[in-house]
C-alpha positions as CSV (number, residue, x, y, z in Angstrom):
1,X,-29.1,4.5,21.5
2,X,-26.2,2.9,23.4
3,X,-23.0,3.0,22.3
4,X,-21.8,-0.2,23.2
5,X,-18.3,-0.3,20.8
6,X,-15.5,0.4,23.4
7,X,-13.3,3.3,22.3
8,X,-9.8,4.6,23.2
9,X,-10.5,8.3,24.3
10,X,-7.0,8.7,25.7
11,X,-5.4,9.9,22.6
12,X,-3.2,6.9,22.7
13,X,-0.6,6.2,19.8
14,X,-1.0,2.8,20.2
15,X,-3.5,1.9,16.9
16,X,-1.0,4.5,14.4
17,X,2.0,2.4,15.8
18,X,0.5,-1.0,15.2
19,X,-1.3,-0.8,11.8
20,X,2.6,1.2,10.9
21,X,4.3,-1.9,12.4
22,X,2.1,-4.6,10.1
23,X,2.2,-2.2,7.1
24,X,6.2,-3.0,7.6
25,X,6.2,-6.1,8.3
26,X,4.2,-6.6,5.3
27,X,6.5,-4.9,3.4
28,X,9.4,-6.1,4.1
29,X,8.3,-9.8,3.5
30,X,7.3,-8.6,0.0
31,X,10.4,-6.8,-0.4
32,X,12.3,-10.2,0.3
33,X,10.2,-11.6,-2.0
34,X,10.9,-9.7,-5.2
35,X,14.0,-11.5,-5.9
36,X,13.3,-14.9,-5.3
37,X,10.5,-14.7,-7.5
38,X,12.8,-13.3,-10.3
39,X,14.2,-16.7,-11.3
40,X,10.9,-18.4,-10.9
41,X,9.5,-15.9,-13.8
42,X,12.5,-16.1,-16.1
43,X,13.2,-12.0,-14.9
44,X,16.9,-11.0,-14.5
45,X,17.8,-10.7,-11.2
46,X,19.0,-6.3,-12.3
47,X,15.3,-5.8,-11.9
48,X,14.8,-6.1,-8.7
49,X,15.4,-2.2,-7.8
50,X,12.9,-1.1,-10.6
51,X,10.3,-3.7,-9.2
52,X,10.9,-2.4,-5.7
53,X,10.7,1.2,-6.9
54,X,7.4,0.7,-8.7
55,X,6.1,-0.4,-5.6
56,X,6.6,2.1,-3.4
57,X,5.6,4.7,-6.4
58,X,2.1,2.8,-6.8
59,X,2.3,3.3,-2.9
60,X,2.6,6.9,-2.8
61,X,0.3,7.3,-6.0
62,X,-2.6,5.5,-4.4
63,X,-1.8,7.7,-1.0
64,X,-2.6,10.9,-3.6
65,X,-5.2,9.9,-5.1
66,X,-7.4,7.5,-2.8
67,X,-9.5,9.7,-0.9
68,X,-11.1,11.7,-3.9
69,X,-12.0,8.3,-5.0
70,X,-13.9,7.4,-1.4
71,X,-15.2,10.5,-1.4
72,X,-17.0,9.9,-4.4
73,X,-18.1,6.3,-4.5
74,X,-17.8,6.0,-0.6
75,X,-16.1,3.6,1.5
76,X,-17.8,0.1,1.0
77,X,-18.2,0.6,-2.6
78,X,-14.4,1.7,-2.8
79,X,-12.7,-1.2,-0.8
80,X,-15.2,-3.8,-2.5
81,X,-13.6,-2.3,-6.0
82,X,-9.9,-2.1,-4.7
83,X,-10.2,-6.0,-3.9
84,X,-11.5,-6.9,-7.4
């Protein structure tokens, strides 16, 4: 069989840096989000620190404990569960 998918055998940084650089661009429009939706849901604006803080811990939680989860149900089953 051909392997026709082009691949970067180079060792180049340049995928890491990119899917880093949309993960924080991402973020950081969430992050600016938090507290205009506050007044919009009748939330005082002191919770904006906790909400941001939850975030980042769900972040760091599902870092922990995703790949047990992949191993055991496997990739397509996983994701197709993670978007429902």
């Amino acid at each position: 069989m051909v392997d026709v998918a082009p691949c970067n055998k180079s060792g180049s940084p340049l995928v890491p840096v990119l899917g880093l650089s949309f993960f924080a661009v991402a973020s950081g429009f969430l992050m600016s989000l938090i507290p205009l939706s506050l007044k919009a849901n009748g939330l005082p604006s002191t919770q904006a620190p906790w909400l941001a803080s939850i975030f980042y811990l769900g972040l760091l939680i599902g870092a922990f404990t995703i790949q047990r989860i992949v191993a055991v149900n496997g990739h397509r089953t996983a994701f197709i569960a993670f978007l429902l």
